[in-house]
C-alpha positions in Angstrom: 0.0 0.0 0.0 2.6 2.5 0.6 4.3 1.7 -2.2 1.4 2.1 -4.3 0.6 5.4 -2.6 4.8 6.4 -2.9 4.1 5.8 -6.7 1.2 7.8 -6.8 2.7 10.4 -5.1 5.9 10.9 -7.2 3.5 10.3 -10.6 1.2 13.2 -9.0 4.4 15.5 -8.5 6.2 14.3 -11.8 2.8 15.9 -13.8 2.7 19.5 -11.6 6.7 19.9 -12.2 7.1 18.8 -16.1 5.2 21.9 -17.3 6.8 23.8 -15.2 10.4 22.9 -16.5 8.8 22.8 -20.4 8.6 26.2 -19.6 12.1 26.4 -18.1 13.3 25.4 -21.2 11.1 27.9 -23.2 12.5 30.3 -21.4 16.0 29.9 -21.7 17.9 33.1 -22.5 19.8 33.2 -26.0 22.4 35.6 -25.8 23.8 36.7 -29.5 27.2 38.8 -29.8 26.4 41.3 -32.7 28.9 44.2 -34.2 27.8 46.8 -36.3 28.5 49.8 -38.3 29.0 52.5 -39.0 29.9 54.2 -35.8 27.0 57.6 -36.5 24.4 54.9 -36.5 24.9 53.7 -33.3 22.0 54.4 -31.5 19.8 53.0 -34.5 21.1 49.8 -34.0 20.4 50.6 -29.7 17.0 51.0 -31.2 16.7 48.0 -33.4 18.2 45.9 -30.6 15.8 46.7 -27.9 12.7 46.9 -30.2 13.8 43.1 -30.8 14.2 42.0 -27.6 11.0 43.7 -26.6 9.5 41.6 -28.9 11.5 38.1 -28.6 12.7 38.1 -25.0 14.5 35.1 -25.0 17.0 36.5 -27.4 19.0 38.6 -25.5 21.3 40.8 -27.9 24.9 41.9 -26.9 26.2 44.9 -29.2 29.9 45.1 -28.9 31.5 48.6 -29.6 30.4 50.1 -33.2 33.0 49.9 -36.1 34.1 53.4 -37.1 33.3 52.3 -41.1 32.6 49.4 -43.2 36.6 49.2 -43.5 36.7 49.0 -39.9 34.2 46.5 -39.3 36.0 44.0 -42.5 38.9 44.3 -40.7 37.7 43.7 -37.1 35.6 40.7 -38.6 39.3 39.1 -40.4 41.1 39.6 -36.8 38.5 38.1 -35.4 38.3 35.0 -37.3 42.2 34.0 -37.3 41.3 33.3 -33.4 37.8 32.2 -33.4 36.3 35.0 -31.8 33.8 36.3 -34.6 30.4 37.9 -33.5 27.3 35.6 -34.0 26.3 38.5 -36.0 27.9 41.7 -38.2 26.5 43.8 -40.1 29.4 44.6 -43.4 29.7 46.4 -46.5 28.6 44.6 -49.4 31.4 45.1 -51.2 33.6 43.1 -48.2 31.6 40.1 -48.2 33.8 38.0 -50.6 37.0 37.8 -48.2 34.5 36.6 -45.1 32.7 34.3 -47.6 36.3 32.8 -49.2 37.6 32.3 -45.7 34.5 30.3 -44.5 33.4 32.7 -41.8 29.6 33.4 -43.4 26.6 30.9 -42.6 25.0 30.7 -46.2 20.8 31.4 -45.6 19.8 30.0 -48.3 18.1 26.9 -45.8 16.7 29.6 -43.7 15.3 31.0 -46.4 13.4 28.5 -47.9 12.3 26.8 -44.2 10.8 29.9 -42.7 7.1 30.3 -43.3 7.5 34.1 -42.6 10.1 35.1 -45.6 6.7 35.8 -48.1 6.8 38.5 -50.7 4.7 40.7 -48.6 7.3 41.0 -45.8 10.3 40.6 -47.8 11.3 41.9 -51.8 13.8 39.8 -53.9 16.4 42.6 -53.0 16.8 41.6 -49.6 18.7 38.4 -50.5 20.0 39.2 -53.8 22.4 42.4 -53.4 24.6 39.8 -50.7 24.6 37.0 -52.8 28.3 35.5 -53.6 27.8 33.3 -56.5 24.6 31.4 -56.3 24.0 31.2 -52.5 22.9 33.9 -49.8 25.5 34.9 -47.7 24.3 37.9 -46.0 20.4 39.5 -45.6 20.4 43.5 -47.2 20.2 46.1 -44.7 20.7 49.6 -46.2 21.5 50.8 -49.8 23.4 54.4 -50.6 23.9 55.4 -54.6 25.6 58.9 -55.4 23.4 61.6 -55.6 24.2 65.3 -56.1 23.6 67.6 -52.9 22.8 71.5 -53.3 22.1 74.9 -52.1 19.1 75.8 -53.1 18.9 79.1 -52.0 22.4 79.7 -54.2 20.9 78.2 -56.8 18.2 79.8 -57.2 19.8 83.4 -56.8 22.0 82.4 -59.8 18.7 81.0 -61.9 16.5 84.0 -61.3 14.8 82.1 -58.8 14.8 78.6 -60.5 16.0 76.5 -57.5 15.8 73.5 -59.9 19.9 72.0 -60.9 20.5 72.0 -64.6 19.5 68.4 -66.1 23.3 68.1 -67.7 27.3 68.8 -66.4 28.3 71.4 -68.9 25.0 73.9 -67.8 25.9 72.7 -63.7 29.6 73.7 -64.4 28.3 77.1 -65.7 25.9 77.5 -62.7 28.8 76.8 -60.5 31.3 79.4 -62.1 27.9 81.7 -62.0 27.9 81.1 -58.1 31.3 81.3 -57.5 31.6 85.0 -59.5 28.7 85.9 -57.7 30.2 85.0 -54.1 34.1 84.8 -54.2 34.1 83.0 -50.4 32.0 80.3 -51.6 33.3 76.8 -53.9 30.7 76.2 -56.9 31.2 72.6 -57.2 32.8 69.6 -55.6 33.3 65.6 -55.9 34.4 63.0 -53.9 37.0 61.4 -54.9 36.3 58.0 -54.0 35.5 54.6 -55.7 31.4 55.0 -54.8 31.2 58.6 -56.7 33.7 57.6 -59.6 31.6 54.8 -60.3 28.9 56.7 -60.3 30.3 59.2 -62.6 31.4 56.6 -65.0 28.1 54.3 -64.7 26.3 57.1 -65.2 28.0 57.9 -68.8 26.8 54.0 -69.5 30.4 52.8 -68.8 32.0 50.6 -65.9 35.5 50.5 -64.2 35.8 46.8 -64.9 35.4 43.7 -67.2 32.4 41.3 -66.1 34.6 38.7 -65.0 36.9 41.0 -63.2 39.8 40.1 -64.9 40.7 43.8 -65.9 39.9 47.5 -65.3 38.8 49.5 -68.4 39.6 52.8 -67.2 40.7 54.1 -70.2 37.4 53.3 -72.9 35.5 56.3 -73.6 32.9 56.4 -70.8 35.6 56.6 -68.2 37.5 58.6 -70.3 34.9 61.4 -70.3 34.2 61.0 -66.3 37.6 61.3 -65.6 37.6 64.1 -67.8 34.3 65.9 -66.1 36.4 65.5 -62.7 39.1 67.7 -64.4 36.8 70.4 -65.2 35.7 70.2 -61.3 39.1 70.9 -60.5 39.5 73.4 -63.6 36.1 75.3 -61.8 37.8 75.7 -58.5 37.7 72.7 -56.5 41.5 72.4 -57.6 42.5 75.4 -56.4 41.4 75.0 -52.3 42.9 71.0 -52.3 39.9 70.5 -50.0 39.8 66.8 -48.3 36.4 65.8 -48.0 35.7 66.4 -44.6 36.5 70.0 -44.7 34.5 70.3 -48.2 31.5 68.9 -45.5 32.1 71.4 -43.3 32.1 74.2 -46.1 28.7 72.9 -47.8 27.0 73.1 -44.2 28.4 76.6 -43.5 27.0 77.9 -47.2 30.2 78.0 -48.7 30.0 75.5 -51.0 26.9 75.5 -53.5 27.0 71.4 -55.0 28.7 69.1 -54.0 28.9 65.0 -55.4 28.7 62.6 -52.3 26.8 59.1 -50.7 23.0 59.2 -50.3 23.8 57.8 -46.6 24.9 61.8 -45.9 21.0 62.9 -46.2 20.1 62.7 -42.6 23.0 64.5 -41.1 23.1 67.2 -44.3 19.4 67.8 -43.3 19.7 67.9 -39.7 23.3 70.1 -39.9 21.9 72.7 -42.9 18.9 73.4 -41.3 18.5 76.9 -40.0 21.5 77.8 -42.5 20.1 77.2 -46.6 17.7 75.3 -48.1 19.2 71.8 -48.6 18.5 69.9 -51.9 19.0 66.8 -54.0 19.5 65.5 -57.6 20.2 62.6 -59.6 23.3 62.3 -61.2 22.4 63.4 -65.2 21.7 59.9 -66.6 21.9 59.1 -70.2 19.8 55.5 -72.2 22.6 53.2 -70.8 22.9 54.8 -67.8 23.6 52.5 -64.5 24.2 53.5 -60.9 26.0 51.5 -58.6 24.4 50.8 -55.0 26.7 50.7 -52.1 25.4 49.1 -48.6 25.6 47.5 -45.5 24.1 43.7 -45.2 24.0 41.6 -41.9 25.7 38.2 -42.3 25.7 35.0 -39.7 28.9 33.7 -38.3 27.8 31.4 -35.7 28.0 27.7 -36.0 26.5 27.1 -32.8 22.7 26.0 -33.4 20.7 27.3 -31.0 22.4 30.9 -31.4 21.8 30.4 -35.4 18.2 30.1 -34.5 18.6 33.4 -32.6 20.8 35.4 -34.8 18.5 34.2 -37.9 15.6 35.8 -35.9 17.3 39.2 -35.5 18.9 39.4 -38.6 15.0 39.1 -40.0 14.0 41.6 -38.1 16.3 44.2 -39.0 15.9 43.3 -43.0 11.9 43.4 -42.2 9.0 45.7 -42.3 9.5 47.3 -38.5 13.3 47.1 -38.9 13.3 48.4 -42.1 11.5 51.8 -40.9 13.7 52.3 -38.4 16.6 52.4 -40.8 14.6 54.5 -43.3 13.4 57.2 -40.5 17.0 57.8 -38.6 19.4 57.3 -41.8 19.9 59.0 -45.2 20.6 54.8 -46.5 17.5 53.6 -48.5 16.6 50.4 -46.9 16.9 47.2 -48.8 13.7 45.9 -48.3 11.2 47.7 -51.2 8.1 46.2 -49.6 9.1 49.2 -46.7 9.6 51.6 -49.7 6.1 50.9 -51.1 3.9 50.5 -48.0 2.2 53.4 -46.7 1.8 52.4 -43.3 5.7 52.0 -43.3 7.9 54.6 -45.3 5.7 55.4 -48.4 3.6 57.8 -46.9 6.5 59.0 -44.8 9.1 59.9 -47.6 6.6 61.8 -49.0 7.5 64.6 -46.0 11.2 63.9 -46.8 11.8 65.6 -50.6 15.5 64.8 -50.2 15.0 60.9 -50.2 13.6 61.5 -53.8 16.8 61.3 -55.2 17.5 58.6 -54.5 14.3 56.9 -54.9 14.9 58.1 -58.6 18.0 56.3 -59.0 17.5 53.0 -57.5 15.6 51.5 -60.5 19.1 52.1 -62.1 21.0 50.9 -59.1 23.4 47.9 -60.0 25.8 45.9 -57.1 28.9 47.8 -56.6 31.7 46.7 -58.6 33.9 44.9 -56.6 37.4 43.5 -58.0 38.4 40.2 -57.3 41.4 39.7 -54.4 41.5 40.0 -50.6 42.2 43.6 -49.3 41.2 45.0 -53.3 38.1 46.9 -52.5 39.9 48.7 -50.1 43.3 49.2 -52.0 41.2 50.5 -55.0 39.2 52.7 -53.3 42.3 54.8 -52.0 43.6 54.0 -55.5 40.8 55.7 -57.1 41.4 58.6 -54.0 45.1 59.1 -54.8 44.8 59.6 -58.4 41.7 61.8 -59.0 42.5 63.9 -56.4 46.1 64.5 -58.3 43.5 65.1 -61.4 41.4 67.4 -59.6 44.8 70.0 -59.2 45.8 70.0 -62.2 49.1 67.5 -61.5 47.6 64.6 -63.8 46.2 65.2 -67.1 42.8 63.4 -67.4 44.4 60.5 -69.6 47.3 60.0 -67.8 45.5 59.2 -64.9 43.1 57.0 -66.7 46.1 55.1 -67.6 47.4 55.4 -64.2 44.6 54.2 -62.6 44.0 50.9 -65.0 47.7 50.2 -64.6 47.5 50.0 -60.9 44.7 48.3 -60.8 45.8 45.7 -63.4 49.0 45.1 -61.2 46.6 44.4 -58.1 44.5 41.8 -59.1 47.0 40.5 -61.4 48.8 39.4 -58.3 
């Protein structure tokens, strides 16, 4: 009898405790390491963090200290992996996802993909998955998206124009509005570029041309289309730009003072050129003057998966969703001057739609994504970086006046050439 009633006992106290440990395990607290960049959008990714975890609160998310760029955070990542101390989770330029990818530090997500029963065409666009593909699989989930656009003065502008605040549809009448401005204010800089890869690109995309072969093999720097945006830098240079020998960051700081009228530079600027210029001029945008052929290339950060551990795949999986989402999506597009990745955020109302409509400056880039193309990216470890400052250290030499345009065409395809030749 007491054995019976022992058995009873234990079977009666086995049935209260096993939901109670079911939900134990439930419970259990997933902590994911995540690094991201860059360092100005730190508290958006506070933001995104939290609104996740408010949401999933058995995914705790630990962000380690913000990368200062997208170079930072490649490098960081590389470190990192020599001694198996990668995040679960970083967020990377799109044109630094090969090296991760060749060195087998990137979860694919094609399986994800296809398994979850939430990854529908209403939550997520084909762009999400397709601008960090390497090859044919999914190595990261798009986050953000930043094309050259062409920032102005309006209020300079439209003195010059008889009140036309509108930038002229073509370079040769913007280069004349520039001198116009400059003649008219002798403190202030008509026009600038960036010197950079992004903006050269853009230039040369833009004139239906490309810096490199399809298979990657070469640089083409020196066919016509290059030719004549290398040239159109020159005449930058020729309309003043060459005589302050400004470095970007102090060209910023003119533009946002009112002493510089146009200026070339990343989409990703808009928040902070809005937030900085207000109270000072009119901010406004363009496109870059597009011909038939015309192409722009899209620069951006994705979110990739390191972890191999299982239960923190499930986790990181879950967050990186998020973030590439509807919800995650608007945060990006509300605190940023990137275009997220996600179009179905673009198009909703209840999302951004509506919301951009407040926001003229976003147009221009809205007009040029239908153009927008990957980033060209050649081939090699370490190249995107070495040509970028490539790119940097020859125009710039164009812009003064110590390079003829050709010449540093040529330059530029022969030290390119040597690179990935290696």
């Amino acid at each position: 009898m007491r054995s019976k009633l022992f058995t009873s006992t234990l079977l009666a106290i086995s049935i209260l405790v096993q939901p109670a440990l079911a939900s134990a395990v439930e419970a259990k607290e997933v902590t994911i390491r995540v690094s991201s960049t860059p360092l100005i959008y730190a508290s958006l990714f506070k933001q995104l963090a939290a609104a996740f975890q408010e949401r999933n609160p058995d995914v705790k998310v630990k962000l380690e200290t913000p990368n200062g760029d997208q170079t930072d955070a490649i490098q960081l990542a590389l470190r990192q992996g020599l001694v198996n101390d990668l995040a679960d989770v970083s967020f990377q330029g799109v044109n630094y996802t090969t090296p991760l990818v060749d060195r087998g530090y990137v979860v694919p997500l094609d399986d994800f993909i296809v398994h979850d029963s939430e990854w529908t065409n209403e939550n997520y666009s084909p762009s999400v998955s397709e601008i960090a593909k390497v090859g044919d699989k999914t190595m990261g989930l798009g986050v953000a998206l930043t094309v050259p656009i062409i920032y102005y003065n309006a209020d300079l502008v439209a003195e010059a124009q008889n009140g036309k605040s509108a930038l002229p549809a073509d370079w040769t009448a913007m280069l004349e509005l520039a001198k116009k401005i400059q003649a008219a204010h002798p403190d202030v800089l008509g026009i600038y570029t960036r010197y950079n890869a992004l903006v050269a690109q853009g230039l040369i995309m833009s004139m239906g041309g490309t810096i490199g072969k399809p298979d990657g093999t070469a640089a083409t720097l020196t066919e016509k289309p290059a030719l004549e945006a290398i040239r159109l830098i020159a005449d930058f240079g020729k309309a003043g730009q060459g005589k302050l020998g400004l470095s970007d960051n102090q060209a910023r700081q003119q533009f946002l003072a009112g002493k510089l009228a146009i200026m070339l530079d990343s989409a990703s600027s808009l928040q902070s050129y809005t937030e900085k210029s207000s109270g000072v001029f009119r901010l406004a945008t363009a496109h870059f003057p597009f011909i038939e052929k015309s192409k722009m290339p899209a620069f951006g950060l994705i979110a990739v998966m390191h972890t191999q551990d299982a239960e923190r795949q499930k986790a990181a999986w879950k967050f990186m969703k998020f973030v590439a989402g509807p919800e995650g999506q608007n945060m990006v597009g509300r605190q940023t001057g990137y275009v997220p990745a996600n179009k179905i955020a673009i198009q909703r109302s209840d999302v951004l739609g509506d919301y951009y409509k407040s926001v003229p400056g976003i147009q221009a880039s809205l007009d040029t994504l239908p153009l927008s193309v990957p980033y060209y990216v050649f081939p090699g470890d370490g190249n995107a970086a070495r040509v970028n400052q490539m790119f940097v250290d020859v125009l710039q030499r164009v812009v003064v006046g110590q390079l003829k345009p050709e010449d540093g065409a040529q330059e530029l395809n022969q030290q390119i050439d040597a690179v990935i030749g290696k």
